[in-house]
Backbone as JSON Lines, residues from 0, in Angstrom:
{"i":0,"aa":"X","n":[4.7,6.47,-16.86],"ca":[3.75,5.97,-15.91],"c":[4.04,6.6,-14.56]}
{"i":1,"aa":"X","n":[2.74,6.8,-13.61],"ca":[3.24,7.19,-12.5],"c":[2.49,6.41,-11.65]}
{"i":2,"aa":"X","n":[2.71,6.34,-10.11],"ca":[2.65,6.14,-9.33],"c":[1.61,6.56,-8.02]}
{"i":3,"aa":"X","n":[0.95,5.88,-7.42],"ca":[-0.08,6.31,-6.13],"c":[0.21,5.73,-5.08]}
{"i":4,"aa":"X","n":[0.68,6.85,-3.98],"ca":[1.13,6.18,-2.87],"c":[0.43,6.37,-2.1]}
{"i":5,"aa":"X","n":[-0.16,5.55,-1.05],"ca":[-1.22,6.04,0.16],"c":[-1.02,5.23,1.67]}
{"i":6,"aa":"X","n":[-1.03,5.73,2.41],"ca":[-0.61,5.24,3.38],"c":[-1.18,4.23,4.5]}
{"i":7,"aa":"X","n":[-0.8,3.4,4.68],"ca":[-1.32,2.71,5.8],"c":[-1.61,3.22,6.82]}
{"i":8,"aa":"X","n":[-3.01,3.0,7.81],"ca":[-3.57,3.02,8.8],"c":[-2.43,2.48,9.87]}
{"i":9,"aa":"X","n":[-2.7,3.25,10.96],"ca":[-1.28,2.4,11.97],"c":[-2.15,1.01,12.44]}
{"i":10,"aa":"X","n":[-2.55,1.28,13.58],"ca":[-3.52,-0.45,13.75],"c":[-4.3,-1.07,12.89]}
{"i":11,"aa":"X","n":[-4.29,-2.44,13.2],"ca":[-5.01,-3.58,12.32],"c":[-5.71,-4.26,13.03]}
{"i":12,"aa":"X","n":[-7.03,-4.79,12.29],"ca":[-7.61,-5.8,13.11],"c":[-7.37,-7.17,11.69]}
{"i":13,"aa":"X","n":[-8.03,-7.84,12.1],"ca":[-7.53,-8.6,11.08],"c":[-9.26,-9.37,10.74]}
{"i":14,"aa":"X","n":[-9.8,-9.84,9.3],"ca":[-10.72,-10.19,8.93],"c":[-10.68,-11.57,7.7]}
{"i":15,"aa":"X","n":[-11.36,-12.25,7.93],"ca":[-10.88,-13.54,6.67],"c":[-11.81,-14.82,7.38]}
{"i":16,"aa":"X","n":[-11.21,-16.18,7.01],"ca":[-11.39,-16.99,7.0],"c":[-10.37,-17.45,7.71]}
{"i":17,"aa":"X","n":[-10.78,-18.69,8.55],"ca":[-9.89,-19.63,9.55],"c":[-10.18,-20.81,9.66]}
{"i":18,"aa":"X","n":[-8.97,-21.45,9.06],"ca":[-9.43,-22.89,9.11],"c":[-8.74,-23.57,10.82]}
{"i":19,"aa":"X","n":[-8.98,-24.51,10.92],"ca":[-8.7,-25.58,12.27],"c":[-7.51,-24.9,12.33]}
{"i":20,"aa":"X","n":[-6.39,-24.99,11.47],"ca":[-4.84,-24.74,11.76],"c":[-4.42,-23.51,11.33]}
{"i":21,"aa":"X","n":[-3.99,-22.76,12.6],"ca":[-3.6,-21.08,12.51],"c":[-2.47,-20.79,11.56]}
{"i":22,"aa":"X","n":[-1.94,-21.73,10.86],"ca":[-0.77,-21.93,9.93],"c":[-1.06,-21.76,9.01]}
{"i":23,"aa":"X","n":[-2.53,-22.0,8.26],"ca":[-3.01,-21.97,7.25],"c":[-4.22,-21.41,7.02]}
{"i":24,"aa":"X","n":[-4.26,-20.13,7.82],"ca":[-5.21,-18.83,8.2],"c":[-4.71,-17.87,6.89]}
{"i":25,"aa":"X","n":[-6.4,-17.59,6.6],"ca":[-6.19,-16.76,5.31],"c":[-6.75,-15.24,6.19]}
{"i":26,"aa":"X","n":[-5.73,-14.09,6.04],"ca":[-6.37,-12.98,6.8],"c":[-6.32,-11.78,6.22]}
{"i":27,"aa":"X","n":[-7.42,-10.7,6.17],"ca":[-6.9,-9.31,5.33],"c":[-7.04,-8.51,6.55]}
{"i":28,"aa":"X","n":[-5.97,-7.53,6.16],"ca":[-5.52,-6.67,7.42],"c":[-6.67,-5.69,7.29]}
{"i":29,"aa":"X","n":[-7.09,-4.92,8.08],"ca":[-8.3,-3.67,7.81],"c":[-7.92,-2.29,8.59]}
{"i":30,"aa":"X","n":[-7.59,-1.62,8.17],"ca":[-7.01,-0.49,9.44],"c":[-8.47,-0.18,10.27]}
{"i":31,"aa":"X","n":[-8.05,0.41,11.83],"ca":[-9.28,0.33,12.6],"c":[-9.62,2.23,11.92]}
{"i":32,"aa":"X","n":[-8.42,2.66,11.28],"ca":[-8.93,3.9,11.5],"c":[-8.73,4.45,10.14]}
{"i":33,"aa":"X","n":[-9.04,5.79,9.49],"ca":[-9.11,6.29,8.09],"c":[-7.52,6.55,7.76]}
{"i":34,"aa":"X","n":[-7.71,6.5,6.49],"ca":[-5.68,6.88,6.18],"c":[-5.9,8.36,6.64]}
{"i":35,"aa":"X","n":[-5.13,8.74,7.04],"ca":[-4.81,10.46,7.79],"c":[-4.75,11.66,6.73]}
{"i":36,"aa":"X","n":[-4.11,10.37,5.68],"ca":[-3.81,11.73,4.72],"c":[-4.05,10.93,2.91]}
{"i":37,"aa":"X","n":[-4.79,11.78,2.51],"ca":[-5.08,11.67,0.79],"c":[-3.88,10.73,0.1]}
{"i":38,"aa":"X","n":[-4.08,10.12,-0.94],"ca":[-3.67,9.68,-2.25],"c":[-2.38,10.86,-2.75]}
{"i":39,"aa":"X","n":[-1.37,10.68,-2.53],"ca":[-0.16,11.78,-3.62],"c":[-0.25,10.89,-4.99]}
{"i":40,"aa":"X","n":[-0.12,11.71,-5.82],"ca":[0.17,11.22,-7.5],"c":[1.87,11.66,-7.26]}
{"i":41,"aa":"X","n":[2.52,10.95,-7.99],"ca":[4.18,11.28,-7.88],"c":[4.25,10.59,-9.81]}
{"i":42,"aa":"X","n":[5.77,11.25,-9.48],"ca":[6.41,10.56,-11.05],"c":[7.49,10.25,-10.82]}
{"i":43,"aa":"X","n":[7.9,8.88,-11.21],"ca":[9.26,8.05,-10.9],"c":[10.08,7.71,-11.66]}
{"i":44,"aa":"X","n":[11.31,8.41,-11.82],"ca":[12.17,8.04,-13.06],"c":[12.61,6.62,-13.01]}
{"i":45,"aa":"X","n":[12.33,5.55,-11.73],"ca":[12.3,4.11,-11.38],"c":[13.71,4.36,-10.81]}
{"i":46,"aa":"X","n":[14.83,5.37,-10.31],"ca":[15.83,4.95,-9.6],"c":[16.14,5.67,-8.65]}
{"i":47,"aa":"X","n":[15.7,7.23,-9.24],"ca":[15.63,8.27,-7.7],"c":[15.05,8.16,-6.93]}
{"i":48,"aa":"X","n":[14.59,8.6,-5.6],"ca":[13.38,8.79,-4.63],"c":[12.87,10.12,-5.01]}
{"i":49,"aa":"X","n":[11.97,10.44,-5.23],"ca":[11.43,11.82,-5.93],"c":[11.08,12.17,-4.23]}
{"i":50,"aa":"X","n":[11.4,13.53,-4.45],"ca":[11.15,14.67,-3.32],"c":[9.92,14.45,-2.23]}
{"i":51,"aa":"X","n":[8.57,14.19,-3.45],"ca":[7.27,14.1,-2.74],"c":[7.46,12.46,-1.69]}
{"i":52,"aa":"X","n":[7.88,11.47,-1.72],"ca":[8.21,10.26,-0.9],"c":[9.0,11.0,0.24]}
{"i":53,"aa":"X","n":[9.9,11.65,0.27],"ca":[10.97,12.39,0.98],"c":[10.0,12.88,2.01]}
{"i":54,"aa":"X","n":[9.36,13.73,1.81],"ca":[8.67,14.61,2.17],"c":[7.69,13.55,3.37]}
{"i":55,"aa":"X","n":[7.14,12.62,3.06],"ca":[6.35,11.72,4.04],"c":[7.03,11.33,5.61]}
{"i":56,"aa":"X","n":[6.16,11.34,6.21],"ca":[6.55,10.5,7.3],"c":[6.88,9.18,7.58]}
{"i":57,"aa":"X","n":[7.67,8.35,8.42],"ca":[8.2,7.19,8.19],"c":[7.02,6.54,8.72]}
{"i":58,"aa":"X","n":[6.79,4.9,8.09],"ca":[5.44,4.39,8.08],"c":[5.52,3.41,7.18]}
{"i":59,"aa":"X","n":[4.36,2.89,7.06],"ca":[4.28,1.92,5.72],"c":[3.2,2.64,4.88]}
{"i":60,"aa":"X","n":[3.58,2.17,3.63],"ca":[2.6,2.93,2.33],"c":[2.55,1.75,1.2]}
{"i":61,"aa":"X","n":[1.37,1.76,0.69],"ca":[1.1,1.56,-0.5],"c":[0.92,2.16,-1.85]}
{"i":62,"aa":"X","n":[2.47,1.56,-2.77],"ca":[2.55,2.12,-4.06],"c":[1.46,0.7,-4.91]}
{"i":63,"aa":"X","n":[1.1,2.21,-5.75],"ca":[0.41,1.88,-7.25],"c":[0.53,2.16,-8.62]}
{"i":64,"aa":"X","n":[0.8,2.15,-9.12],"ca":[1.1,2.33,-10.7],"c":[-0.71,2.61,-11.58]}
{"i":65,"aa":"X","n":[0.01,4.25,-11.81],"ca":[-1.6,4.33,-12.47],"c":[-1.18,5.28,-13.93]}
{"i":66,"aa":"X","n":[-2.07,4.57,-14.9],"ca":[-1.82,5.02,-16.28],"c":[-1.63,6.87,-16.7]}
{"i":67,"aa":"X","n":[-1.13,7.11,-17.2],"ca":[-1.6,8.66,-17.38],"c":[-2.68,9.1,-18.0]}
{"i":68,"aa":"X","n":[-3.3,8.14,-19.08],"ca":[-4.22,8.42,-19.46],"c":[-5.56,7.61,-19.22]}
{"i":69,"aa":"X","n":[-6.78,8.01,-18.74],"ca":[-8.05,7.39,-18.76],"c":[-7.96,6.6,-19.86]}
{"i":70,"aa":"X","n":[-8.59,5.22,-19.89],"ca":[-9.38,4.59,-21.02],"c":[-10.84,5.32,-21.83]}
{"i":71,"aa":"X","n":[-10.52,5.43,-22.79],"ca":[-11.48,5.99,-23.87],"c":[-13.0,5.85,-23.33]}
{"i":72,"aa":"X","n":[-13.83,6.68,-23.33],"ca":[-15.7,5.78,-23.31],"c":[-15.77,5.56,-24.2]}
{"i":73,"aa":"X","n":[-17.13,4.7,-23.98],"ca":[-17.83,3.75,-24.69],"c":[-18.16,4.55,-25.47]}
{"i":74,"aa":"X","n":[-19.37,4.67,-26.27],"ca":[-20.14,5.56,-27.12],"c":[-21.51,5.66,-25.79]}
{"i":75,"aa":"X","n":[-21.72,4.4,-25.31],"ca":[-22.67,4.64,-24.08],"c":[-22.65,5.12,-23.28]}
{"i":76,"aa":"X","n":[-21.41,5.06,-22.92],"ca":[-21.07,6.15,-21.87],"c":[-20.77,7.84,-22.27]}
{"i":77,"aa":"X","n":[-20.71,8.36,-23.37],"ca":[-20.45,9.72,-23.71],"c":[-21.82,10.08,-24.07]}
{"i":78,"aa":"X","n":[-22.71,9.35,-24.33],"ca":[-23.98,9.83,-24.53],"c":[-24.54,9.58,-23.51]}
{"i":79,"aa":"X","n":[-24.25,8.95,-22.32],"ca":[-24.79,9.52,-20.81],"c":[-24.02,10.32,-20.31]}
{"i":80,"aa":"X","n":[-22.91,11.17,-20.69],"ca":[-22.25,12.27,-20.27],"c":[-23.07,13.49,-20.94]}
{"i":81,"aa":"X","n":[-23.44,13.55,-22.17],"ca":[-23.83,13.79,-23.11],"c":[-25.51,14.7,-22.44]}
{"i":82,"aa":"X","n":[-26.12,12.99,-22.21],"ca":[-27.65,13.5,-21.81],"c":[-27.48,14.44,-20.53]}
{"i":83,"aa":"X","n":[-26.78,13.73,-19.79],"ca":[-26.47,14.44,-18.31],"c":[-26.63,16.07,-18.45]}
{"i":84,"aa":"X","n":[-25.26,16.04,-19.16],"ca":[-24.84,17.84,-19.38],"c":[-26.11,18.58,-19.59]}
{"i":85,"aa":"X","n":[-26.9,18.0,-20.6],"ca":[-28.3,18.48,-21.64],"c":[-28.86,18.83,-20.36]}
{"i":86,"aa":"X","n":[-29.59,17.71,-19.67],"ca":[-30.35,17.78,-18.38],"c":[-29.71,19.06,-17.42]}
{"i":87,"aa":"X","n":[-28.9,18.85,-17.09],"ca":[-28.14,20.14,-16.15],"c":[-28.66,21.17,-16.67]}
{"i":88,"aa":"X","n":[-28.51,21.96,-18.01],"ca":[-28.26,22.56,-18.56],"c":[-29.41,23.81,-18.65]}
{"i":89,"aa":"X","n":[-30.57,22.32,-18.79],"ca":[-32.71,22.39,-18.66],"c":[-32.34,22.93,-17.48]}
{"i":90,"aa":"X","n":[-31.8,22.4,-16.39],"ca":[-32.19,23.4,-14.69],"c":[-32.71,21.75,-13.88]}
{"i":91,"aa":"X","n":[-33.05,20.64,-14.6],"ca":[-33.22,19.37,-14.11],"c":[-32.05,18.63,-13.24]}
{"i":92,"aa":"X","n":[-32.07,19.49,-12.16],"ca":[-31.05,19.2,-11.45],"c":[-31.32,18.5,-10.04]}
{"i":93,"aa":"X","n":[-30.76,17.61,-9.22],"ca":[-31.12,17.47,-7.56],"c":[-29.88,17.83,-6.78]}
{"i":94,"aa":"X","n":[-30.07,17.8,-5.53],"ca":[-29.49,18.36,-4.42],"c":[-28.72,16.95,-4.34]}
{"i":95,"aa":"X","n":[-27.41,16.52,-3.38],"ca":[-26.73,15.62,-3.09],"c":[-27.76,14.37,-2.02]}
{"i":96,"aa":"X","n":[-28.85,15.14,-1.35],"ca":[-29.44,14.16,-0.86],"c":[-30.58,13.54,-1.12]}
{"i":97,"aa":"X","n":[-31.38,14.23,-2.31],"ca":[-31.98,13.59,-2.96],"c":[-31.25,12.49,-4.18]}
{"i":98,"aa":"X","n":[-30.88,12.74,-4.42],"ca":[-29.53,12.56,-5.8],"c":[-29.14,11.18,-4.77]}
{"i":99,"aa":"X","n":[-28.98,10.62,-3.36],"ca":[-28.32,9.94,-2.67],"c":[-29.99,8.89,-1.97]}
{"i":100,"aa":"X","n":[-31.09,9.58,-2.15],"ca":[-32.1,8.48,-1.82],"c":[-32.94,7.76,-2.66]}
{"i":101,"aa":"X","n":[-32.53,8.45,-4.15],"ca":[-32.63,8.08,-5.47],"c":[-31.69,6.3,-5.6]}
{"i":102,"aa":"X","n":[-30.42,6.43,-5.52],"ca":[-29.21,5.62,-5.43],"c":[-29.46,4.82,-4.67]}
{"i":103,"aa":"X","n":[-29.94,4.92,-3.36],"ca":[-29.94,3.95,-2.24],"c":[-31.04,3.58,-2.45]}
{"i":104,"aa":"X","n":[-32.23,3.84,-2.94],"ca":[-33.48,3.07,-3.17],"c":[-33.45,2.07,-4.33]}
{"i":105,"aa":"X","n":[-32.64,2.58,-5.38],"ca":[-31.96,1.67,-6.45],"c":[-31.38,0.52,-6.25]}
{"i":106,"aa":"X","n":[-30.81,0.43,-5.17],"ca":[-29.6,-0.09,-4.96],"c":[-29.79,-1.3,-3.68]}
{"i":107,"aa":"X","n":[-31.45,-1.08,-3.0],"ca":[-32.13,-1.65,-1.93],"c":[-31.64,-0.94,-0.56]}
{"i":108,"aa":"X","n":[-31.39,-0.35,-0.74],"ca":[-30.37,0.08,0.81],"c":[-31.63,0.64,1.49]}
């Protein structure tokens, strides 16, 4: 298994729910600004620090544990991989912003 580390935003604002007593404030942190830098994939023998962590700047980060392998498709889903390819293939193709007012009209936006 390996690992996804990504880094925290330096400032926070904070977003949630607040009840009467600040003691018992439910809050999710939101960074005000984009992570700086991409997702690393690493591999962890679970006792060394592997090189690529080394390599980061000091900070806070979020590790994840991600499978090596995708979950299988459906049969529904490989035959919309399936039709897709076919379609491409015809020349039935759109541009990213049609392809994006298609989606957002779908979608009510």
């Amino acid at each position: 298994m390996r690992s996804r580390v990504g880094r925290c935003g330096g400032r926070h604002r904070s977003a949630g729910r607040h009840s009467g007593n600040d003691q018992n404030r439910l809050t999710h942190r939101i960074p005000d600004t984009p992570m700086p830098r991409r997702p690393r994939v690493v591999t962890w023998n679970g006792k060394d620090v592997p090189p690529e962590l080394r390599e980061l700047p000091a900070g806070r980060y979020v590790v994840e544990a991600v499978e090596d392998q995708a979950p299988p498709l459906t049969p529904e889903e490989e035959a919309g991989i399936e039709a897709a390819l076919e379609s491409y293939r015809q020349g039935r193709i759109l541009d990213s912003k049609r392809a994006r007012e298609i989606i957002d009209a779908a979608l009510g936006r």
